[in-house]
N, C-alpha and C positions, 0 to 999 in steps of 0.2 A: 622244429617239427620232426626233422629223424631223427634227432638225439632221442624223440621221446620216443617216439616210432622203436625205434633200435632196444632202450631201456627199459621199455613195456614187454618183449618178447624177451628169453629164456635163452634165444640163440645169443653165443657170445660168437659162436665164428662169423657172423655177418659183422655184426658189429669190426670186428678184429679186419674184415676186409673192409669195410667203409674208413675204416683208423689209416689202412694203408694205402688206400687210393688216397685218402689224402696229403699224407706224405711223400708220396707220389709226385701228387701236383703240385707242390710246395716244393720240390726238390728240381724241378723241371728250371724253371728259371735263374736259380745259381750256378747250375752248369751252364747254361746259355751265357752267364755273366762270365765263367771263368775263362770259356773259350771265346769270346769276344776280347776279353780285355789281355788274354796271352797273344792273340794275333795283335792288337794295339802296339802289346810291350815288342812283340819282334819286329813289328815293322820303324818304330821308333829307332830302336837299337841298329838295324839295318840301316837306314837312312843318316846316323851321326856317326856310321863306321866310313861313309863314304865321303 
């Protein structure tokens, strides 16, 4: 429904922001995953230096 919404109207800058809040939230949870899983790796690494 907003893809049609968005492709019915003439504005590409809406669209062009709807494109990038999605990307946006699609981008949000692989950083959460890198820094999650870089504190894993140093605490592992930490823990077998001991």
């Amino acid at each position: 429904m907003c893809r049609a919404a968005l492709e019915s109207e003439g504005n590409q800058s809406k669209a062009k922001g709807i494109n990038d809040g999605i990307v946006y939230l699609m981008v949000i949870p692989y950083i959460l995953f890198v820094i999650v899983a870089y504190a894993v790796y140093k605490m592992y690494t930490k823990k077998n230096k001991a």
